[in-house]
C-alpha positions as CSV (number, residue, x, y, z in Angstrom):
1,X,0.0,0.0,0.0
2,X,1.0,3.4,-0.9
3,X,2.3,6.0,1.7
4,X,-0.2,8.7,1.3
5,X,1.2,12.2,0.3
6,X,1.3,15.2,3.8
7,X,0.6,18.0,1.5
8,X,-2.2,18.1,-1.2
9,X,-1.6,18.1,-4.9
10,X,-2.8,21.6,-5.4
11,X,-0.8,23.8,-3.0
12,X,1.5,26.2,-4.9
13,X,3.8,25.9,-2.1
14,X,4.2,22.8,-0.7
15,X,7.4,23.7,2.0
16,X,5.5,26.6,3.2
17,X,1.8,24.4,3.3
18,X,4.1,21.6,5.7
19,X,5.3,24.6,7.8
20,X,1.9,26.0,8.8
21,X,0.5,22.3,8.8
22,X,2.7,21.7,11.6
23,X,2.5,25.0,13.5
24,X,-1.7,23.8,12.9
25,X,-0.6,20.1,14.9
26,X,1.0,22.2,17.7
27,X,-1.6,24.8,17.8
28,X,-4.9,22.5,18.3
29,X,-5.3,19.8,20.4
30,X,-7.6,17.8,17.6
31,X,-5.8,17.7,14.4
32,X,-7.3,17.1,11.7
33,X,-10.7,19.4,13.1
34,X,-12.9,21.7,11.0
35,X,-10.9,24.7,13.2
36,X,-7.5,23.1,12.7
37,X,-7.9,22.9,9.0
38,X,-9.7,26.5,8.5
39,X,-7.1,27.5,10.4
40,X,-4.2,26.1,8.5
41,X,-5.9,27.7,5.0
42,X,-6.1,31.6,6.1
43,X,-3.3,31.7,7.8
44,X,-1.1,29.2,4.5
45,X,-2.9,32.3,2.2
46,X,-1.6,34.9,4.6
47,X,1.5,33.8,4.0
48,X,1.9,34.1,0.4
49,X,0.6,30.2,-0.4
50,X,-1.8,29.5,-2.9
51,X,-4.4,26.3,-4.3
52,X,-3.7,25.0,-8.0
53,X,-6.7,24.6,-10.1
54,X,-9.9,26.6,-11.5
55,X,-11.3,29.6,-10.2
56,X,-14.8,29.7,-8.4
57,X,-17.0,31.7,-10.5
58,X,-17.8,35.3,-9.3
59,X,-21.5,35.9,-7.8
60,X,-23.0,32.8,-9.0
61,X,-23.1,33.8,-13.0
62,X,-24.1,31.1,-14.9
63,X,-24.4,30.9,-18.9
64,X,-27.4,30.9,-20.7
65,X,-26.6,28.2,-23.2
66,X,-26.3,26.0,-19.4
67,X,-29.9,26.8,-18.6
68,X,-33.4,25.2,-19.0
69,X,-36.6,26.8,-19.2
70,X,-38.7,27.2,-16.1
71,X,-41.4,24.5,-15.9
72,X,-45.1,25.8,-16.2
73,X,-46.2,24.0,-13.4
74,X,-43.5,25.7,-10.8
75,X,-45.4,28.5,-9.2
76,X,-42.5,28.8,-6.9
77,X,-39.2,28.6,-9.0
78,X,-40.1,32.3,-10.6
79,X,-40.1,34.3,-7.6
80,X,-36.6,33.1,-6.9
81,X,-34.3,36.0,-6.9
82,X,-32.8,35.4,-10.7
83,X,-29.3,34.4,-9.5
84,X,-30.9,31.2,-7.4
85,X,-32.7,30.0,-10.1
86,X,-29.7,30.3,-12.4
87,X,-27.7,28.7,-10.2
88,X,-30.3,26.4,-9.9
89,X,-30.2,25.6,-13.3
90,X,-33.2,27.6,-14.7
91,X,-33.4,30.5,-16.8
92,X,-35.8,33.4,-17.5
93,X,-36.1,36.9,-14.5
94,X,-37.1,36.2,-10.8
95,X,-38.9,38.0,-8.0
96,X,-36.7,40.8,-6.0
97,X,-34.8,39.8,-2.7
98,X,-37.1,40.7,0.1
99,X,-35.3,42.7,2.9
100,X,-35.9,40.7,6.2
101,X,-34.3,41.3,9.4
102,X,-34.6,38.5,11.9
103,X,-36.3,35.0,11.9
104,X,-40.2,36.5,12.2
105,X,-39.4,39.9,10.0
106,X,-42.7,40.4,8.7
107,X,-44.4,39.7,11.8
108,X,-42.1,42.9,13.9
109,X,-43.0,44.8,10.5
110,X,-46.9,44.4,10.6
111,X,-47.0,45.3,14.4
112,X,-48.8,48.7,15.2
113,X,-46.7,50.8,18.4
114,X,-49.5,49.2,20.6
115,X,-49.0,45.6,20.1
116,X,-45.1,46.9,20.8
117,X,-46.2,48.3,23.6
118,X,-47.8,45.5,24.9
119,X,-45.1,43.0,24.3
120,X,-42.8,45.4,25.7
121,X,-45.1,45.1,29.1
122,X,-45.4,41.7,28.9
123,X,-41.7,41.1,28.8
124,X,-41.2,43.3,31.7
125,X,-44.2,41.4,34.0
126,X,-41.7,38.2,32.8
127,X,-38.7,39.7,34.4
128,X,-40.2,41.0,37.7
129,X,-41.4,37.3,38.3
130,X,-38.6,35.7,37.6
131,X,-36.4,38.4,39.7
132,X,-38.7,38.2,42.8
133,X,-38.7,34.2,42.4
134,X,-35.2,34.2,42.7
């Protein structure tokens, strides 16, 4: 059986990539780890290394010659903002990006000042009991 290679086939710099490998072994108690190895990428690219291959395509663009029409029967595919779908695989224009802020964003946006008022007051009656059960 083969010994299998320490440094990848696609590092520019294979002395420097061994270097900050092993700083990454004495650095982290777990190596390999999802930390360890993030690590050993920013701070390898820091230092002047570099990865071999093709380049990651820029926002998403995708050409049209790749794409297939949307399917009549999708209601929802055509309010995707238009680089999902392409991504996706589909062609044609998409719905805009809604702005949301927060897991329940159009719930805060529909309240009137006196439901936030009121859930202002319930949230304080919540911390007086739990500060005079304490």
């Amino acid at each position: 059986m083969a010994k299998k290679s320490s440094t990848p086939s696609n590092v520019t710099n294979p002395s420097l990539y061994s270097r900050v490998k092993s700083e990454a072994k004495r650095k982290f108690d777990v190596y390999p780890s999802a930390y360890a190895n993030a690590w050993l990428v920013k701070t390898y690219k820091k230092r002047g290394g570099g990865y071999k291959g093709a380049k990651k395509a820029e926002g998403g663009e995708v050409s049209n010659k790749d794409l297939r029409p949307v399917p009549s029967g999708n209601k929802g595919l055509g309010k995707l903002p238009t680089k999902v779908r392409n991504k996706m695989g589909f062609m044609e224009d998409g719905g805009k990006v809604k702005k949301s802020v927060g897991r329940f964003a159009s719930k805060k946006l529909e309240q009137t000042p006196e439901q936030k008022k009121e859930r202002i007051n319930i949230f304080m009656v919540y911390v007086v009991v739990f500060f005079v059960n304490i």
